[in-house]
DRENDO-1510 file (C-alpha; in Angstrom, 1 decimal, always signed):
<recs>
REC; n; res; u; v; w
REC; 1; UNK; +7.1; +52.8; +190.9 .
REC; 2; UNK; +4.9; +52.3; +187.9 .
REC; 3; UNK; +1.3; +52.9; +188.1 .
REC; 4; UNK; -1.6; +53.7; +186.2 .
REC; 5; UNK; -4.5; +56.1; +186.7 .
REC; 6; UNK; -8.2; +54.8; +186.2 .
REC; 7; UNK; -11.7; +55.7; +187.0 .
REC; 8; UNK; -15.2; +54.0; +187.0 .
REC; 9; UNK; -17.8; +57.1; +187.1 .
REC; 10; UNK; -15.4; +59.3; +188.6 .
REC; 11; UNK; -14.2; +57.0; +191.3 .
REC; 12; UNK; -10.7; +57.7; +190.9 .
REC; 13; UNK; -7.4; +55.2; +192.3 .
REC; 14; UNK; -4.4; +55.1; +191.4 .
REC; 15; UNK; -3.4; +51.3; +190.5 .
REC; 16; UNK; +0.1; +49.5; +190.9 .
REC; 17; UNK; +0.7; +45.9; +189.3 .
REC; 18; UNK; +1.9; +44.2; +192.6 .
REC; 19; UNK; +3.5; +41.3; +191.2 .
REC; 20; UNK; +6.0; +44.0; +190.0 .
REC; 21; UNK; +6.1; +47.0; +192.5 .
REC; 22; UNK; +6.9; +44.8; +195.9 .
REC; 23; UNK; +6.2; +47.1; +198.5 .
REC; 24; UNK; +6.7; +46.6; +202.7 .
REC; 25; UNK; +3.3; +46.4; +204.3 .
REC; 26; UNK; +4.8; +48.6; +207.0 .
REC; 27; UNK; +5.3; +51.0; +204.3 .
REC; 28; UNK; +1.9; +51.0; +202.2 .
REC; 29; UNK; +0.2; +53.3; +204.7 .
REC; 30; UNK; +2.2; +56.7; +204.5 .
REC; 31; UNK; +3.0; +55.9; +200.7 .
REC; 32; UNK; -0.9; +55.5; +199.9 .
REC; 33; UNK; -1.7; +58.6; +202.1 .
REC; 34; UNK; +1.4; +60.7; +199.8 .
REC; 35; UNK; +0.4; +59.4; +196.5 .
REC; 36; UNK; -3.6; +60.1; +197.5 .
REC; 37; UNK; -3.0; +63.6; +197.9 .
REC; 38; UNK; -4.4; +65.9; +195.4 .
REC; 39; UNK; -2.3; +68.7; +195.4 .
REC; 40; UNK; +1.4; +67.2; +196.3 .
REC; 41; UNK; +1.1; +63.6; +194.9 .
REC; 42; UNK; -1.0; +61.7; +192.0 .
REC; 43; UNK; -4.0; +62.2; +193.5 .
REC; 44; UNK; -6.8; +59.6; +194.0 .
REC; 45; UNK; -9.8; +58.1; +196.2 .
REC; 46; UNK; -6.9; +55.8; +197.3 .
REC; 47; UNK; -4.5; +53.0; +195.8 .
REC; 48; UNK; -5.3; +49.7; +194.6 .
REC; 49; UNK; -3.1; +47.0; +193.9 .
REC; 50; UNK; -3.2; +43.9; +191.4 .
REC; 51; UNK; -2.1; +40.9; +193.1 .
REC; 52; UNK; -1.6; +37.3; +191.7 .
REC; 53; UNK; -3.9; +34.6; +193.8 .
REC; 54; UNK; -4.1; +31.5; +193.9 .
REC; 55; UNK; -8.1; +31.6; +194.8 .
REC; 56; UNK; -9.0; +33.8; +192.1 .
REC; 57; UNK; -7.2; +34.7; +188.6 .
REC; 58; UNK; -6.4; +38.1; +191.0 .
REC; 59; UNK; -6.3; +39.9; +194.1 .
REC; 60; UNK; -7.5; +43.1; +194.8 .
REC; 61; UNK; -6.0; +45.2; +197.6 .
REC; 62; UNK; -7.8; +48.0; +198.4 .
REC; 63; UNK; -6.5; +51.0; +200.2 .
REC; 64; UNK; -8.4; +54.3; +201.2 .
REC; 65; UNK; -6.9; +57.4; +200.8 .
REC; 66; UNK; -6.2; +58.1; +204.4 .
REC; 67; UNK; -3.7; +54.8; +204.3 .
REC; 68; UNK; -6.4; +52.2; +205.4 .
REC; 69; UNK; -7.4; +49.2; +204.1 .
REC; 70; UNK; -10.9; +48.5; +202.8 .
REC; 71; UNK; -12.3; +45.5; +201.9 .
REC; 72; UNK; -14.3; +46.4; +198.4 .
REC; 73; UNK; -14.3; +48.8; +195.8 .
REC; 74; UNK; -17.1; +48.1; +193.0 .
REC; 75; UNK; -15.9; +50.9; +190.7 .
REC; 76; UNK; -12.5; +49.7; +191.6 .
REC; 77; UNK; -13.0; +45.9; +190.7 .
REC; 78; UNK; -14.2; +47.0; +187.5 .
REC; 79; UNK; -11.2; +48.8; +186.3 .
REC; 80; UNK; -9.0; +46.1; +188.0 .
REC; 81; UNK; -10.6; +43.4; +185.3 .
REC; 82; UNK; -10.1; +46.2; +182.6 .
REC; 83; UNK; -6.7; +46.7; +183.5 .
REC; 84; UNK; -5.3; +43.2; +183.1 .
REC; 85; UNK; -7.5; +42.6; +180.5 .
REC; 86; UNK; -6.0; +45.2; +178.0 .
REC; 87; UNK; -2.7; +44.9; +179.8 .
REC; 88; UNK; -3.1; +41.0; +178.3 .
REC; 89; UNK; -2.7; +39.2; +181.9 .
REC; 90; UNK; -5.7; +37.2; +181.1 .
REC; 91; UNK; -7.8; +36.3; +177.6 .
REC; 92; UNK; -11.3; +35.2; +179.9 .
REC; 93; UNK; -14.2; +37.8; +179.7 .
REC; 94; UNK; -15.2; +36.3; +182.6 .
REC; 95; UNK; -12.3; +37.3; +185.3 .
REC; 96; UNK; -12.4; +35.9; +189.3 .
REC; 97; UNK; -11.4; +38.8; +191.9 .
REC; 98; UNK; -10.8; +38.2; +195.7 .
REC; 99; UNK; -10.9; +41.1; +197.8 .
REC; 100; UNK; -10.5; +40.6; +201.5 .
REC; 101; UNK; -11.2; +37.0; +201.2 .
REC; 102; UNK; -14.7; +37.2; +199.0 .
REC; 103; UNK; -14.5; +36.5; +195.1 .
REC; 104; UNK; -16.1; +38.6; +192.8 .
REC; 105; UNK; -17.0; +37.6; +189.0 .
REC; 106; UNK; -17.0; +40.6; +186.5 .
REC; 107; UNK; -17.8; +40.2; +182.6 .
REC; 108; UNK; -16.3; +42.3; +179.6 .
REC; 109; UNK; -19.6; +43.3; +178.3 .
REC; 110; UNK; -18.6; +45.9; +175.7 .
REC; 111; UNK; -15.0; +46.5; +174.1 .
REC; 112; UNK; -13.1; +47.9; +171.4 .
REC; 113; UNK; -10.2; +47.8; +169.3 .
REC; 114; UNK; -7.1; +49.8; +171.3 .
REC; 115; UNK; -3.3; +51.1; +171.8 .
REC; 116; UNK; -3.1; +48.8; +174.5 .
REC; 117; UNK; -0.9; +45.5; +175.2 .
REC; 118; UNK; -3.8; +43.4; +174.3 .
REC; 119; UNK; -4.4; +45.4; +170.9 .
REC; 120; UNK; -8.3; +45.3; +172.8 .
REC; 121; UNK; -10.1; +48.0; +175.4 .
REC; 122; UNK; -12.8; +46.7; +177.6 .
REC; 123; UNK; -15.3; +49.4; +178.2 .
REC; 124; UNK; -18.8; +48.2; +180.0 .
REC; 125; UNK; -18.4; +45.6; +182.9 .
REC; 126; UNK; -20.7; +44.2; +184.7 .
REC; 127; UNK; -20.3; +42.5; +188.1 .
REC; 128; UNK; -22.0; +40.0; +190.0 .
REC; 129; UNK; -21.2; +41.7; +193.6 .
REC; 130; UNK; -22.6; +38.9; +195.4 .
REC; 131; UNK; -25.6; +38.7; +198.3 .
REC; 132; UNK; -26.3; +41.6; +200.1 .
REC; 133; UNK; -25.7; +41.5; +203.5 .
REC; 134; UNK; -28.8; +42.4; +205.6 .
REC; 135; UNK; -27.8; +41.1; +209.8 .
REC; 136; UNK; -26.7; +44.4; +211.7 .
REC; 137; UNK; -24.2; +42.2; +213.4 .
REC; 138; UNK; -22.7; +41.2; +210.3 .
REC; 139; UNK; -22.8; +44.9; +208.5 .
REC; 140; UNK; -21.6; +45.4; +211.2 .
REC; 141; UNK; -24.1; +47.9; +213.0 .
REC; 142; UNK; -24.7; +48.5; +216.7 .
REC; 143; UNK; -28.6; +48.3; +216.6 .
REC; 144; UNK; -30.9; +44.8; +217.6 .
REC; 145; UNK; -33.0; +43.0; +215.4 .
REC; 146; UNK; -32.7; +40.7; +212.1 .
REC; 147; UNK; -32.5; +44.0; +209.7 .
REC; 148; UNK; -32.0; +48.1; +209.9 .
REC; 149; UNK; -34.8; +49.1; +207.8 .
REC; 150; UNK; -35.8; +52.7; +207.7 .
REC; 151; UNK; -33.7; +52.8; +211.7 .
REC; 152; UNK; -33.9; +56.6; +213.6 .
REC; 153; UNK; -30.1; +58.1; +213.6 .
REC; 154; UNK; -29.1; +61.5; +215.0 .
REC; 155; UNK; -26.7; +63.2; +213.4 .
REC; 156; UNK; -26.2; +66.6; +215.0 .
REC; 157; UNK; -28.7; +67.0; +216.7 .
REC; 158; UNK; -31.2; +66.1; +213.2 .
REC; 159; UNK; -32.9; +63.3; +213.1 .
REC; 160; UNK; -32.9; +60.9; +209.9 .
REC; 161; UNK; -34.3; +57.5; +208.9 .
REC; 162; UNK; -31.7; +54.9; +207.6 .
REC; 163; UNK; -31.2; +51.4; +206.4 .
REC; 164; UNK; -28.0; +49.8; +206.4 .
REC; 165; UNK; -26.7; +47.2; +203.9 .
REC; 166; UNK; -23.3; +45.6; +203.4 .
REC; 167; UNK; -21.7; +45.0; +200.3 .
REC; 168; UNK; -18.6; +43.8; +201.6 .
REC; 169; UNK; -18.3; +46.9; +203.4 .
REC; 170; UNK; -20.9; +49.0; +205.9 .
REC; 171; UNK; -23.3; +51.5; +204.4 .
REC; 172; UNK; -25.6; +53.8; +205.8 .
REC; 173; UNK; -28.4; +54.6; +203.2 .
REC; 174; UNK; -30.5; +58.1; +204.1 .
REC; 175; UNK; -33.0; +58.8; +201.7 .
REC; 176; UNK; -33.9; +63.1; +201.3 .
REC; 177; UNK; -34.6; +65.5; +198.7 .
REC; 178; UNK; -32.5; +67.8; +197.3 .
REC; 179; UNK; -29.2; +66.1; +197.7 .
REC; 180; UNK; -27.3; +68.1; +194.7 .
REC; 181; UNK; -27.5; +70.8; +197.1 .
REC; 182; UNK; -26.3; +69.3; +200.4 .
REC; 183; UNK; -23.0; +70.0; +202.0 .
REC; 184; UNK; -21.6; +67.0; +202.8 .
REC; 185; UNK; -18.5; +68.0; +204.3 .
REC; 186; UNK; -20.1; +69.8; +207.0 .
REC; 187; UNK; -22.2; +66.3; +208.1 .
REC; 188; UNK; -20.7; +63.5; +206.5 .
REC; 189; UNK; -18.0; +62.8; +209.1 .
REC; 190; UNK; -20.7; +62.3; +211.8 .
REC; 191; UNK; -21.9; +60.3; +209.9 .
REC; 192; UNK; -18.8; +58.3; +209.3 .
REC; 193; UNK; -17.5; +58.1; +212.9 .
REC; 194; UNK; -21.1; +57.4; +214.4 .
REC; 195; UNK; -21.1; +55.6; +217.4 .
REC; 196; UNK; -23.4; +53.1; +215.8 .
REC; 197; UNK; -21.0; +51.8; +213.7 .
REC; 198; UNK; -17.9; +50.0; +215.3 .
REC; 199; UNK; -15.8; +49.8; +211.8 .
REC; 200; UNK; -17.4; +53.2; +210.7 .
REC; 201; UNK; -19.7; +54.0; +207.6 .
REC; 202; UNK; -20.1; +54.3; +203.7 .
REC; 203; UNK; -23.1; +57.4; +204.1 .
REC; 204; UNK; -25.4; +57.2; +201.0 .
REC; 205; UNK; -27.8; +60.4; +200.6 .
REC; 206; UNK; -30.8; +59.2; +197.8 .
REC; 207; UNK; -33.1; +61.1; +196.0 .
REC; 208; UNK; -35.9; +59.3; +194.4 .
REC; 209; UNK; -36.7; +60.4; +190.8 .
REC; 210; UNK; -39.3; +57.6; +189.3 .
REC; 211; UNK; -39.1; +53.6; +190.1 .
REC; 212; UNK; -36.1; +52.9; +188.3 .
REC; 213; UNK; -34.0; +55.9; +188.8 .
REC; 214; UNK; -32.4; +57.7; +191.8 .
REC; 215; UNK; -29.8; +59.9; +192.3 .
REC; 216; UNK; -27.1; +59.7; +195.2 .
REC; 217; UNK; -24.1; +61.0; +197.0 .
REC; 218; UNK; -21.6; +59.2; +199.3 .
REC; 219; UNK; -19.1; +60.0; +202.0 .
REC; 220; UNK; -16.8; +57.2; +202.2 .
REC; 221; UNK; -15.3; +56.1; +204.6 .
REC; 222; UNK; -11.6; +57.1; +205.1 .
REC; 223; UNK; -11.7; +59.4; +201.8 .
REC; 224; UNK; -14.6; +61.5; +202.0 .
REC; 225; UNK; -16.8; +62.9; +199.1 .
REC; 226; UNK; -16.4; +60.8; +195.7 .
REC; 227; UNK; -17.9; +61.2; +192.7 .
REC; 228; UNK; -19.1; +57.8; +192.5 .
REC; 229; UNK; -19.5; +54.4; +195.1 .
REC; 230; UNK; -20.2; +50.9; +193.0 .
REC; 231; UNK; -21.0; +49.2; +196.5 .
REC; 232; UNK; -22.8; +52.3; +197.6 .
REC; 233; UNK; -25.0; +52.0; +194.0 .
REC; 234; UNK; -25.2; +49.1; +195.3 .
REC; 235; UNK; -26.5; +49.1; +198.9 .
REC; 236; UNK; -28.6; +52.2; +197.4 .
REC; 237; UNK; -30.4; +49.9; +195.2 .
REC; 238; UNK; -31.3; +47.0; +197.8 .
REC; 239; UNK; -32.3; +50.0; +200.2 .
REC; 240; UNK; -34.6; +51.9; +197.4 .
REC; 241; UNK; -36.1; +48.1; +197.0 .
REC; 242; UNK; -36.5; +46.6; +200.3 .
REC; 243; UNK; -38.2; +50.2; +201.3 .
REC; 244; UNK; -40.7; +49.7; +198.4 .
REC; 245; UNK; -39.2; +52.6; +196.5 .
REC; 246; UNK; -38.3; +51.4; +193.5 .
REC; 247; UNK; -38.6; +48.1; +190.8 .
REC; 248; UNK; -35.8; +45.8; +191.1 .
REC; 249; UNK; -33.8; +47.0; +188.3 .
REC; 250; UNK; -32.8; +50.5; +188.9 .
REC; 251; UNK; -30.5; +53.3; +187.4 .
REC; 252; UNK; -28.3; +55.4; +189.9 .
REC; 253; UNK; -26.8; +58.6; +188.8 .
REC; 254; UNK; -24.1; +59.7; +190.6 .
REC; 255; UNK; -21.3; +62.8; +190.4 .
REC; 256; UNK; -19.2; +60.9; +188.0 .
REC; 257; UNK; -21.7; +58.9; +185.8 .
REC; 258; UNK; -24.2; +55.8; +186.1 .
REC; 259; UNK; -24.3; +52.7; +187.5 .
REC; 260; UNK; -26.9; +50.1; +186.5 .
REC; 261; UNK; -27.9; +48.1; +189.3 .
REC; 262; UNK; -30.3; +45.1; +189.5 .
REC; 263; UNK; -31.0; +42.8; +192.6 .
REC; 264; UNK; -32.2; +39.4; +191.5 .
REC; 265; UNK; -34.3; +38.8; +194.1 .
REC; 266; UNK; -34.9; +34.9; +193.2 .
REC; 267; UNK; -31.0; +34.5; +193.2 .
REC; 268; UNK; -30.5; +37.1; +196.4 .
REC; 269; UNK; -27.7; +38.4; +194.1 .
REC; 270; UNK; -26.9; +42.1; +193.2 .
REC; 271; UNK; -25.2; +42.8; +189.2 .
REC; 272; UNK; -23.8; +46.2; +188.9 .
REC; 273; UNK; -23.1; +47.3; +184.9 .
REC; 274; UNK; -20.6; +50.2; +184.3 .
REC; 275; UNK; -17.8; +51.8; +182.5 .
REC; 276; UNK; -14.1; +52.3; +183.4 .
REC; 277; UNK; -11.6; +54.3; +181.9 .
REC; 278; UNK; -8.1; +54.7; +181.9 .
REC; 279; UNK; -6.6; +58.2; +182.4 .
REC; 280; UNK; -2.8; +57.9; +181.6 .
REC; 281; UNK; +0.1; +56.0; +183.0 .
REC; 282; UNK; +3.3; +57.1; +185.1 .
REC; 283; UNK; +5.8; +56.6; +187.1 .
REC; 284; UNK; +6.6; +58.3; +190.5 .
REC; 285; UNK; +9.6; +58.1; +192.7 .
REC; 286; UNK; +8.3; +56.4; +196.3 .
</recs>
């Protein structure tokens, strides 16, 4: 199978052209959990595939690491839209993406010149990741009222203050201090496997640094500790806002980079700007 490696701030997959690699469902979940692996396969956050669609110029199918599906990826869909455009699937700088049903629009904002298919290399994209989505039943977490604002959770036996947000997946967002030094692997799954949350959490841990910067770290869901979220930037941002934090337009520094995050607020829409990068292509034996 043919496949090439790509990151947006870190946020590593490993991506297959699926009009070209068919593969079994049945089979995609032990394949994406052997090709994830870090030490005896590619290694990757998890495996995303480029589908054809007849909603959207393309389909994104999303897997986490662990050999489940998710249903977005913001770093992801951004190196999807580089891929085919310097792979010279498609001449639009404004590209359609459906993910689990919901289209995403992402622009070629910056480019170059490039060895690629296309002879061209898109570098900064931004993406217009849609309304955030606010309803606890809709997130979907276990909790009653119209929003989860600054919501009590124990984790532990610690108590912390959170406000969930949906991006087209849950997240958890936990403001603190001091996160470069926390050890996420000893908490995060608690966080992950709460019972609040029926189809589990994205866990974002936020430091505030002025009004329009912040920095973060994530445990996703079903991989763990990455080096960067999009949709987690995302959620981060609406959090940091709707808990007065921060201006509407807000910088979020992460393991792996920045994201630029704004929340049009007139619109109810939420633009994330930020690079992705291709690492090298392969082929493995499946």
């Amino acid at each position: 199978m043919k496949f090439t490696k790509m990151h947006g701030c870190g946020n590593d997959y490993i991506y297959v052209d699926g009009a070209k690699e068919v593969i079994p469902q049945e089979k995609k979940p032990e394949i994406i959990r052997n090709l994830s692996d870090r030490h005896f396969g590619i290694g990757g956050d998890g495996v995303i595939f480029i589908n054809p669609s007849s909603e959207a110029d393309f389909e994104m199918e999303m897997w986490n690491a662990d050999g489940t599906r998710a249903e977005m990826c913001g770093n992801g869909i951004r190196c999807v839209a580089k891929y085919v455009y310097d792979n010279g699937m498609t001449d639009k700088k404004e590209i359609s993406i459906i993910s689990a049903g919901k289209i995403k629009y992402i622009t070629v904002m910056e480019e170059r010149a490039g060895k690629t298919p296309s002879g061209r290399e898109a570098l900064k994209l931004r993406v217009n990741m849609g309304s955030p989505i606010l309803e606890p039943k809709e997130i979907p977490v276990d909790l009653e009222g119209d929003t989860v604002i600054n919501a009590p959770i124990t984790v532990q036996g610690k108590s912390y203050r959170m406000t969930c947000v949906s991006m087209g997946n849950p997240h958890a967002v936990i403001f603190t201090e001091g996160v470069k030094d926390l050890k996420l692997e000893t908490f995060g799954p608690d966080f992950e496997h709460h019972k609040l949350f029926p189809k589990r959490t994205n866990t974002e841990f936020v430091e505030i640094v002025d009004r329009t910067n912040v920095n973060m770290r994530v445990w996703e869901r079903g991989t763990g500790e990455t080096w960067a979220c999009g949709t987690g930037a995302c959620a981060t941002a609406v959090a940091c806002i709707l808990n007065g934090k921060t201006d509407d337009k807000v910088t979020v520094h992460l393991l792996g980079g920045d994201l630029e995050i704004e929340w049009d607020r007139e619109k109810n829409l939420v633009f994330m700007t930020g690079p992705a990068t291709t690492v090298f292509e392969g082929e493995v034996e499946i």
